[in-house]
Structures are given as C-alpha cells and as structure tokens.
DOTOR-333084 format. One record per residue (C-alpha): x, y, z. Coordinates in nm, 2 decimals, decimal comma. Layout:
u;v;w
X;Y;Z
...
end
This chain:
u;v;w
13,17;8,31;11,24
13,04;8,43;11,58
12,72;8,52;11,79
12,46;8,60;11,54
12,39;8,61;11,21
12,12;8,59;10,89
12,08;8,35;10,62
11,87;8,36;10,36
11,90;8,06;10,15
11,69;7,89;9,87
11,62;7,50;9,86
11,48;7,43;9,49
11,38;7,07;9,39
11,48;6,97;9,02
11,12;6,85;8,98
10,85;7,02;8,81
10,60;7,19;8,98
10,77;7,07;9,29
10,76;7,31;9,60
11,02;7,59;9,62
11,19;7,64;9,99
11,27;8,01;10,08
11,44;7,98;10,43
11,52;8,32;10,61
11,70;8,19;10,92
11,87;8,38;11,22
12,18;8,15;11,30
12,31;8,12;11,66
12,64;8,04;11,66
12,69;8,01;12,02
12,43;7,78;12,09
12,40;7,60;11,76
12,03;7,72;11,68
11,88;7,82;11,38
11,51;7,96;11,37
11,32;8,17;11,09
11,05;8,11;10,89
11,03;7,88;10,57
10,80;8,06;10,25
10,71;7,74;10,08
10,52;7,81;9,71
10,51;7,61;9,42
10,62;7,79;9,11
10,45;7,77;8,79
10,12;7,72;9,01
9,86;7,99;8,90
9,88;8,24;9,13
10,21;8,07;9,29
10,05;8,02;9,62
10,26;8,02;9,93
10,29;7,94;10,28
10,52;8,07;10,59
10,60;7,79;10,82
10,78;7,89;11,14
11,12;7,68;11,14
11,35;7,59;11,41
11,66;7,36;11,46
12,00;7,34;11,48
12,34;7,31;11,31
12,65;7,10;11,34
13,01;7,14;11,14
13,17;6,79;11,04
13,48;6,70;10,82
13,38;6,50;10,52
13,66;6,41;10,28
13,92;6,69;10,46
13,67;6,95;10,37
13,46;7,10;10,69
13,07;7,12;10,57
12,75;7,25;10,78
12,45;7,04;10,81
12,13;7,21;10,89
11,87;7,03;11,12
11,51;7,21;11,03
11,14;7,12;11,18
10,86;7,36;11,15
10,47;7,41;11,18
10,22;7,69;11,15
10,19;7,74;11,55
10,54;7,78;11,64
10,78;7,59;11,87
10,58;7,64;12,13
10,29;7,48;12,03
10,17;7,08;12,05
10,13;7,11;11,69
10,30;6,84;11,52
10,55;6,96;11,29
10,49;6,96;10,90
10,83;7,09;10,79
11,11;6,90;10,81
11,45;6,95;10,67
11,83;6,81;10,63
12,10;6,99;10,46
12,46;6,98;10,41
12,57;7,30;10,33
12,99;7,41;10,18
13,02;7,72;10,40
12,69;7,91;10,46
12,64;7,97;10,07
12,57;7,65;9,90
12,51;7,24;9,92
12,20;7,00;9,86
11,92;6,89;10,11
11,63;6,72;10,19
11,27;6,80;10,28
10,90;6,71;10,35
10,62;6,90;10,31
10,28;6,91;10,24
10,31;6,47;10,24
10,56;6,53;9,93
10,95;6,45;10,02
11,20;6,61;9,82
11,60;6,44;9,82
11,94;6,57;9,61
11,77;6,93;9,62
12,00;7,24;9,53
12,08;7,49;9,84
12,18;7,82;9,70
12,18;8,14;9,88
11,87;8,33;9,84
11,76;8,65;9,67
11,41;8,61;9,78
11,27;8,88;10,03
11,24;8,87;10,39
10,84;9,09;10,30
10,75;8,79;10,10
10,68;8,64;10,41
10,42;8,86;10,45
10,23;8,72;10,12
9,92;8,50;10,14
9,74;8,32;9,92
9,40;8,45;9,82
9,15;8,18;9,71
8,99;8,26;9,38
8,64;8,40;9,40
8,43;8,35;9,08
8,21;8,65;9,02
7,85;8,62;8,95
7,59;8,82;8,97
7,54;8,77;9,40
7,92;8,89;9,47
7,91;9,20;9,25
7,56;9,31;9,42
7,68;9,22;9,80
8,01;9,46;9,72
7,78;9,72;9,56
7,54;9,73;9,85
7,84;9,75;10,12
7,91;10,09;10,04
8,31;10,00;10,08
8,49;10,15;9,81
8,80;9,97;9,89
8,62;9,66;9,80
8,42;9,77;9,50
8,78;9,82;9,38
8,88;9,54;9,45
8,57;9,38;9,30
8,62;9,61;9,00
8,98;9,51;8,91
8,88;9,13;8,96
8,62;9,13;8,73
8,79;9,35;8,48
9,06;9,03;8,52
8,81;8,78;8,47
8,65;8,95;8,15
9,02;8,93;7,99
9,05;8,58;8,11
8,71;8,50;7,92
8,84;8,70;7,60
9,12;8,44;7,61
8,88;8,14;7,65
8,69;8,29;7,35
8,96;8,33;7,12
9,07;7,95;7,19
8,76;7,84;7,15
8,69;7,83;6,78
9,06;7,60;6,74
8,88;7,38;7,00
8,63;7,31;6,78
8,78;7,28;6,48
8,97;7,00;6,63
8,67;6,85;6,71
8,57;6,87;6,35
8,91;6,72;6,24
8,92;6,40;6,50
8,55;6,31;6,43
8,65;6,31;6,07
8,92;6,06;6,10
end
C-alpha cells in the first residue's frame, strides 16, 4: 500500500458484556501513523452506551513464521494528542493484512487479551452518538417541559414518558409471577 488510506476495523472481546472496539483509523503509510477515533460501547448494556476516544499511534510490518503481519500500536484519550491528558485507551494488535488478527486493550480499568480483529461494518456517523443518561419522569420534569414553551422538548418529553408507561405495563405484567413465587418459596 501507499500514502494514505482508511480502516475501519472491529476489536470484539469473547467475554460477555465486555466492551466492543469500533476503530475508524486513517493509516499513513509513509510515516507509519495511524490516528482516528475509537467508539467504545458495551453491547447488551441497556441503551448500549458509547464513547469516542481520539486514537493515535503507529504501525510496524514483521515476519512471523515466513508470513509478514502488521501490528498496530494505539493510545488515546478524550482531549486529543495534544493534550496533557493521560491516555485511557491503549491498544496492541497483530493484524494478517489490513483485514483480520487478534489484539489487546485497556479501557475503562478493564484489559481485554486474545480479542478478535475483524474488519468493521460499523459507521464512521456512529461516532457522532452519545449516551443520554436516563431521566425518570415525575411530576417536576413534566411541569418544567410544559412551562418552557419548547415544543421540541415537550416532544421529547412526550415520547419518553409514553416509553416509560410501556416499560411500567411490562413491570405490571411480571409482577403477579413475582408473587406467586413468593407464595411458592414461603410454602416450602
């Protein structure tokens, strides 16, 4: 390959619950750099939160076994290279070609080894995704978006509570197996 090129590439732990790496990397092959943003979430997570770390490093290409391989060199944090931020990314892989191979990371204070590098499907927009904190509505919340006058947010408001009512319609339903389980284990 030469001068400059993308890769998008997925690094996904075998663990459950474990955090899912979406790397979308520009790759200089002149001077050996990589930089791009990692989208970090943790499938299977309500709401599969994520997070976009900035990412920068570099690549090498050695012969194992006969066989040339890549191996990917990756720190990041939320402020950029440029910042005295330490970093809270950090990343090894060994890649067969540009499409494929196993690597290591840390994140979050959770390390991840033997992970599975495949190249990714994910898009480059999801980048743009943010977690939103759950807000419980009471009685306070739907009277502060009534008396803004913003009907973007009474929307909004709207369509959360109309979510929340068919959350509680679930909790009802389940709730009369709950205590009939109850019934049985005192029983025993």
């Amino acid at each position: 390959m030469v001068g400059l090129f993308l890769l998008d590439l997925t690094v996904a732990p075998q663990e459950l619950g474990a955090y899912v790496v979406n790397l979308h990397l520009t790759v200089n092959v002149v001077s050996k750099h990589l930089s791009g943003v990692a989208i970090i979430s943790q499938p299977g997570i309500w709401g599969n939160p994520t997070d976009t770390v900035p990412v920068w490093g570099s690549y090498g290409t050695v012969t194992v076994g006969g066989k040339q391989v890549n191996t990917l060199h990756l720190v990041g944090n939320p402020a950029g290279p440029d910042s005295d931020l330490a970093p809270t990314f950090y990343l090894v892989a060994v890649l067969d070609g540009w499409t494929s191979g196993t690597a290591s990371f840390r994140y979050d204070s959770a390390t991840y080894v033997d992970c599975k590098v495949f190249q990714s499907s994910a898009p480059v927009e999801q980048a743009a995704v943010k977690y939103q904190p759950i807000h419980a509505l009471y009685a306070v919340a739907l009277q502060d978006a009534q008396v803004s006058g913003d009907t973007a947010r009474l929307s909004a408001t709207i369509s959360a509570a109309e979510e929340q009512l068919k959350a509680f319609e679930a909790v009802e339903a389940a709730l009369p197996a709950l205590k009939a389980e109850i019934a049985r284990l005192e029983a025993k």
